[in-house]
C-alpha positions in Angstrom: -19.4 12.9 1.7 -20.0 11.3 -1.8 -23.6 12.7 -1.7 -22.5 16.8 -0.6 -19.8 16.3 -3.4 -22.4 15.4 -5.8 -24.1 18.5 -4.9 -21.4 20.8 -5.0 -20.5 19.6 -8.8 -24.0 19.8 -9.7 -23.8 23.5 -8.5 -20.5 24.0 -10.3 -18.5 24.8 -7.0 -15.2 23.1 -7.8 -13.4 21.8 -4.1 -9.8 21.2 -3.5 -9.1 17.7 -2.9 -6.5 16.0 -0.5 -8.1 13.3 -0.4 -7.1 11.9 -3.9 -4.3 9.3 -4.5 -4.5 8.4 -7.8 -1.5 9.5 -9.5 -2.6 10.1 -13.1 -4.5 12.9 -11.8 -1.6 14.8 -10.7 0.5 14.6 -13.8 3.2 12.1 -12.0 2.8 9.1 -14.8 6.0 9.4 -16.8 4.5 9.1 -20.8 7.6 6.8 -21.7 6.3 4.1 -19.7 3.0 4.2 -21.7 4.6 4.3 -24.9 7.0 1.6 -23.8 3.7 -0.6 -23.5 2.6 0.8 -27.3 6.1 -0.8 -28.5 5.3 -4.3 -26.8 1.8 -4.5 -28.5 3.6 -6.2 -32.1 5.4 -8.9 -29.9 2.3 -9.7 -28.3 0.5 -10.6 -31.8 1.2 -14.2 -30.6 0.4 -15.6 -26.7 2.2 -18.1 -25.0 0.3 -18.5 -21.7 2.0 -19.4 -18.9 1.4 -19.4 -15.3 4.0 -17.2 -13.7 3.7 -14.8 -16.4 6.6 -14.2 -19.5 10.1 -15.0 -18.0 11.4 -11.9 -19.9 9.4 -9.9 -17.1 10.5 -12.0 -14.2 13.8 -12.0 -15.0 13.7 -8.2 -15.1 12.0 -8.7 -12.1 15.0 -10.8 -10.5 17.2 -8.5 -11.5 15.7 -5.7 -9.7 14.2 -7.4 -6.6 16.9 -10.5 -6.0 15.9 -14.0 -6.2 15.4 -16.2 -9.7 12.2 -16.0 -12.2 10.6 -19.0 -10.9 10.3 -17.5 -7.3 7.9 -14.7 -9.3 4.3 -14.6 -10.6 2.5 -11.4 -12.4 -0.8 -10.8 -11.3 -3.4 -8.0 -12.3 -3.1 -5.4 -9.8 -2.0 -6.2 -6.1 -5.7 -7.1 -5.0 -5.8 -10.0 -7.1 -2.7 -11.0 -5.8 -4.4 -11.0 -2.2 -7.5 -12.9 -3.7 -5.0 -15.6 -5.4 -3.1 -15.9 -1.4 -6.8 -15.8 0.4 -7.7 -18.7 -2.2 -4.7 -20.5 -1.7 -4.3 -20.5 2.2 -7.6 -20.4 3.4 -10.6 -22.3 3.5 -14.0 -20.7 4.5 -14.2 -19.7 7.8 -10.2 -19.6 8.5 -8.8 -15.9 8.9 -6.1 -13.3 8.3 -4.5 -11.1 11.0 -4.1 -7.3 9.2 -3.1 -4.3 10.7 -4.8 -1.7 12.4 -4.9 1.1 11.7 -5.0 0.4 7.7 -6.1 0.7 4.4 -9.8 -1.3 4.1 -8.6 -3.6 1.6 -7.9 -6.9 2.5 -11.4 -7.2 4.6 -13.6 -7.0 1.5 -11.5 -9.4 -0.8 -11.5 -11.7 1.9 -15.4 -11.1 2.9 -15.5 -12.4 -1.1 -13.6 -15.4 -0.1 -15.8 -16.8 2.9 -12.6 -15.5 5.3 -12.2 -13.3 8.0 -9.9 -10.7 9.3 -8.6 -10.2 12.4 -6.5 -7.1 13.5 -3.5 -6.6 15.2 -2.3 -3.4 16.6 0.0 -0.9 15.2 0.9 2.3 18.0 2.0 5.7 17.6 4.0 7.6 20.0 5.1 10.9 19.1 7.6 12.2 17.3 9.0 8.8 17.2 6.5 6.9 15.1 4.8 3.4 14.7 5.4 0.1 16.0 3.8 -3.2 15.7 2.1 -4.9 18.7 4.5 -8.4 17.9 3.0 -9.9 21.2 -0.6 -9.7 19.8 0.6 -10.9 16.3 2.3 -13.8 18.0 -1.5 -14.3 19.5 -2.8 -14.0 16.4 -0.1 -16.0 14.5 -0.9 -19.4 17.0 -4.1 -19.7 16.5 -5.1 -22.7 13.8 -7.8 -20.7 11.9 -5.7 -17.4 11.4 -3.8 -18.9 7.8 -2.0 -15.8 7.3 -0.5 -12.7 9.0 -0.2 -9.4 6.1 2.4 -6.6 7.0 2.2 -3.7 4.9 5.8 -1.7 5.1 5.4 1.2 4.5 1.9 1.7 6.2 -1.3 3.3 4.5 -1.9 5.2 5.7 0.8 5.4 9.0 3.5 5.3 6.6 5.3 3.0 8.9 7.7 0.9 7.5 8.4 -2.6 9.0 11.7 -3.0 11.5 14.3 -5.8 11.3 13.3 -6.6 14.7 9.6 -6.6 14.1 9.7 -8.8 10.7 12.1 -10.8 12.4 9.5 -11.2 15.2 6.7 -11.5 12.8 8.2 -14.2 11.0 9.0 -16.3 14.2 5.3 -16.3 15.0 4.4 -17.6 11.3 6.6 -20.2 11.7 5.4 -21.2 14.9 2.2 -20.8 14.4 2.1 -22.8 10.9 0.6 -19.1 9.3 2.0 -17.2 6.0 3.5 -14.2 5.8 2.1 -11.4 3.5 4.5 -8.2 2.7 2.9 -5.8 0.9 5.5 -3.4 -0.1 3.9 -1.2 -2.7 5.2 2.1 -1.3 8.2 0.6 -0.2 10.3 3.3 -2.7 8.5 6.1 -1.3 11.1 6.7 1.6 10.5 10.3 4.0 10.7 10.1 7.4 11.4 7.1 8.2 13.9 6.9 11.3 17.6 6.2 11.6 17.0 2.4 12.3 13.9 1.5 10.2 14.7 -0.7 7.2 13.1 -2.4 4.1 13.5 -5.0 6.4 14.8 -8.8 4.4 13.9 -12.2 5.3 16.1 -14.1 7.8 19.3 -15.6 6.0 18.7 -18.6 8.0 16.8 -21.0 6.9 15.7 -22.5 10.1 14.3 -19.3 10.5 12.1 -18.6 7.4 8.0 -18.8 7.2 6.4 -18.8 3.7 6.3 -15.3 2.4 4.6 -13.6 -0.5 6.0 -10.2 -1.0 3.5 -8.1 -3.2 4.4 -4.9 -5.4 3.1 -3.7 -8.3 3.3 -0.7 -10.9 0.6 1.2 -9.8 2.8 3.0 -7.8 6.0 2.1 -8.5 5.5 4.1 -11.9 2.6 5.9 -10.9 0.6 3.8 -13.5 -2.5 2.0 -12.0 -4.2 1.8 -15.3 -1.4 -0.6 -16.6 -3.0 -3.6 -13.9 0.4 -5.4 -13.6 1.7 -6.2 -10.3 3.6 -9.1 -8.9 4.0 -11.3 -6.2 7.6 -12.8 -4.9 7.4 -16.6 -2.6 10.1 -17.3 -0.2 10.4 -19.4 2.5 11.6 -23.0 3.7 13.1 -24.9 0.8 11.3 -27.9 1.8 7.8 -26.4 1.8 8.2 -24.4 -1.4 7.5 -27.0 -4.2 3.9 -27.8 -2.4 3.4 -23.8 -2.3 4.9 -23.1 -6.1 2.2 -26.4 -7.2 -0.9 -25.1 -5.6 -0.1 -21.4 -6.6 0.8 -22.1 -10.5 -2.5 -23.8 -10.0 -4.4 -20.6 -9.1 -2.3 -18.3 -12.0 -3.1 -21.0 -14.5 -7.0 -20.6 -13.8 -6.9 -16.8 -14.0 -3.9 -16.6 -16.3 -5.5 -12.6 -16.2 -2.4 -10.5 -17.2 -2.4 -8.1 -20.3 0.7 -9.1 -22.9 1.3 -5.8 -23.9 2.2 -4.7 -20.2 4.4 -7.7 -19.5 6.0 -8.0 -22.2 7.1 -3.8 -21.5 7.7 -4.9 -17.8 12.1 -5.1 -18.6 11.7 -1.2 -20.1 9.6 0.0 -17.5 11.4 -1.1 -14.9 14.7 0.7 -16.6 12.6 4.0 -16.1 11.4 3.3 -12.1 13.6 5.0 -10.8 13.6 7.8 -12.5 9.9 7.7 -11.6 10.3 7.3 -8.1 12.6 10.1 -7.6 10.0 12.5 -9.3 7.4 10.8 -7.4 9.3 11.1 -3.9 10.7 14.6 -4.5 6.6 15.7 -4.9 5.8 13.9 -1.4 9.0 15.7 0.1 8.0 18.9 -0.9 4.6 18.4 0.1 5.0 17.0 3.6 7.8 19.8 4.2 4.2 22.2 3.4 2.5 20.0 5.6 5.2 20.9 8.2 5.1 24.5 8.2 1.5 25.4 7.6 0.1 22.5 10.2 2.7 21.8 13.1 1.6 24.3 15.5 -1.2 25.8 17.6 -3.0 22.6 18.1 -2.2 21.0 14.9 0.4 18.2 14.7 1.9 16.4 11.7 2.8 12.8 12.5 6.2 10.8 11.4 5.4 10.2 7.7 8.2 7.4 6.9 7.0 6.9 3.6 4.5 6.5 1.2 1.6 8.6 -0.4 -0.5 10.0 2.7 0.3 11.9 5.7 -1.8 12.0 8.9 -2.7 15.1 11.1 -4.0 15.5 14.2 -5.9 18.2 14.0 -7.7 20.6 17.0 -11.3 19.0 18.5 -14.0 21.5 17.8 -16.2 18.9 16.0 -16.9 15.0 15.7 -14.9 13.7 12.4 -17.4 13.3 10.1 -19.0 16.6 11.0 -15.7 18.3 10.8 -15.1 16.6 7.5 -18.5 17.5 6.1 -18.4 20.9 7.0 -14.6 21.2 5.5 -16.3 20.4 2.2 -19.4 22.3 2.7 -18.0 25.8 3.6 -14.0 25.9 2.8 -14.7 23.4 -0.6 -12.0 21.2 1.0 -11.8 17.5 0.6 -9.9 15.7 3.0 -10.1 11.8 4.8 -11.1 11.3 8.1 -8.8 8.6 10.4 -12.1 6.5 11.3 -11.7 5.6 7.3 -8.9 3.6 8.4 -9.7 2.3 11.9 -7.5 5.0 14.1 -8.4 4.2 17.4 -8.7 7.8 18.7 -11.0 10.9 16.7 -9.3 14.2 15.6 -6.3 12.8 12.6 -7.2 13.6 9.2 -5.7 11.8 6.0 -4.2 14.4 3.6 -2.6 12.6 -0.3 0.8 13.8 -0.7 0.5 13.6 -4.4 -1.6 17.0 -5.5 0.6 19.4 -7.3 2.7 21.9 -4.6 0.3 24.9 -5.6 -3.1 22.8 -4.6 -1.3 20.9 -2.1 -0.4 24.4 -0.2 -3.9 26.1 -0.9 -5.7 23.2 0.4 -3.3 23.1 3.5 -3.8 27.0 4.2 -7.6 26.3 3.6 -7.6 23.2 6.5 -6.1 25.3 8.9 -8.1 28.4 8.4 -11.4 26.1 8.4 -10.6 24.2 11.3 -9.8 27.6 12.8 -12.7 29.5 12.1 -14.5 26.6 14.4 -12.9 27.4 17.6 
């Protein structure tokens, strides 16, 4: 794909692309959160380094997300965050359970720290969505090399956000099994579809109940700003385990100690302007997957449950293998889209479409998938 798009911009044929999630190509990063970094630049003329990052920005953070400042640390972007957890939980050769299907991120970060990964399932039934395979995460979860089991609510790109019952589940396993739990809920905002009894599901009030749990988030998408690299990461769990866990991680902040000034020091006035952010953001995706709905729900095509997030899958009719169908998208209808193998689906046919284009491009580039997939029958 990267080479035949190479090709067609070296010929000047310009191609449609649903295939692209990053936000600051389609106009969705609000400018007052950039200049709200430009009026933290002066207080940063002096730096007092600390681990968990400036308490102005985890206190905003508390505010916002529950908890106190010390149970928060800001990282550079959510896949340090990952690398700091793989660090701290792991040693080489012990693994992490992830879900499949997924985003491929957590394999190479933890291919760089000597660990391995080890999927768990996540099904679809139609119309009524995804579930977690909690029996094979309970597997997973009891076995003494897997350190870690990471949830990602909502899904990318399944857009599946985690149940009460399942995190409940999820979190008895970790404790059982002695593993960590790793929430990564950077498109938690982004609600859709997501059915009557599906949640942003909490931890367990009880404390008996808890595991160790780092929730990750970040502005990258909560503001549509990736090229601010600040996330953060939240630790719960067991109050008798958390001093050992705050000790070892402060430990791994303090070495990096990797976060712009500027950027955290504008976290408190950013996060005043999320929401308005979010509901520009998730009034886009609406729109989009409603598109998605009427141009691609019918005659073989079929749109599955999008709960949330940035990316909507669609099953699509068979007339080619994916990554011929894909190619020859881009080479005769100038069409850019993902195919599902990018993510480990375990059956062909489901393309990955970004919900983020602008409603014109998103429309002509839904009209352009159906007519191409068409014109192959």
């Amino acid at each position: 794909m990267a080479r035949l798009r190479a090709r067609l911009a070296a010929d000047g044929v310009p191609v449609l692309d649903l295939s692209d999630s990053n936000p600051t190509r389609h106009r969705l990063t609000d400018p007052g959160v950039l200049e709200a970094v430009s009026r933290a630049v002066p207080a940063a003329a002096s730096y007092e380094p600390d681990p968990h990052g400036p308490r102005a920005a985890r206190l905003a953070l508390a505010g916002r997300y529950g908890g106190v400042p010390e149970d928060y640390y800001l990282t550079a972007s959510t896949s340090e965050a990952y690398a700091w957890l793989l660090q701290l939980l792991c040693d080489p050769g012990d693994a992490v359970a992830v879900p499949a299907p997924g985003y491929p991120l957590v394999e190479p970060l933890a291919r760089l720290a000597g660990v391995r990964t080890v999927p768990y399932a996540v099904h679809y039934l139609h119309p009524y969505g995804w579930s977690v395979d909690t029996g094979q995460v309970a597997d997973l979860a009891a076995r003494p090399e897997v350190r870690a089991v990471v949830a990602v609510s909502p899904g990318n790109p399944t857009g599946a956000y985690l149940r009460a019952e399942e995190r409940a589940l999820m979190e008895a396993a970790c404790r059982d099994g002695g593993a960590a739990l790793v929430l990564d809920e950077v498109f938690a905002p982004f609600r859709l579809e997501a059915a009557p009894g599906d949640t942003v599901a909490a931890p367990s009030s009880d404390p008996e109940r808890l595991c160790t749990t780092f929730t990750l988030d970040g502005l990258s998408k909560l503001v549509c700003a990736p090229q601010l690299k600040l996330s953060w990461l939240r630790v719960e769990g067991p109050p008798g385990e958390l001093s050992a866990v705050h000790r070892a991680l402060e430990t791994v902040a303090d070495t990096y100690l990797s976060v712009s000034s500027p950027v955290a020091l504008a976290l408190p006035e950013i996060l005043d302007r999320a929401d308005a952010s979010v509901t520009a953001t998730r009034a886009r995706l609406a729109a989009n997957l409603a598109v998605a709905h009427a141009l691609l729900d019918d005659d073989g095509f079929r749109v599955r449950r999008c709960g949330g997030g940035w990316t909507v899958l669609v099953d699509v009719p068979r007339y080619l293998p994916d990554e011929q169908l894909v190619l020859t998208l881009l080479a005769e209808a100038h069409l850019a889209v993902h195919p599902g193998y990018f993510y480990d689906l375990p059956t062909p046919g489901t393309l990955a479409l970004s919900l983020l284009p602008e409603p014109a491009t998103f429309e002509a580039g839904c009209r352009r998938l159906r007519a191409g997939v068409q014109a192959l029958a």
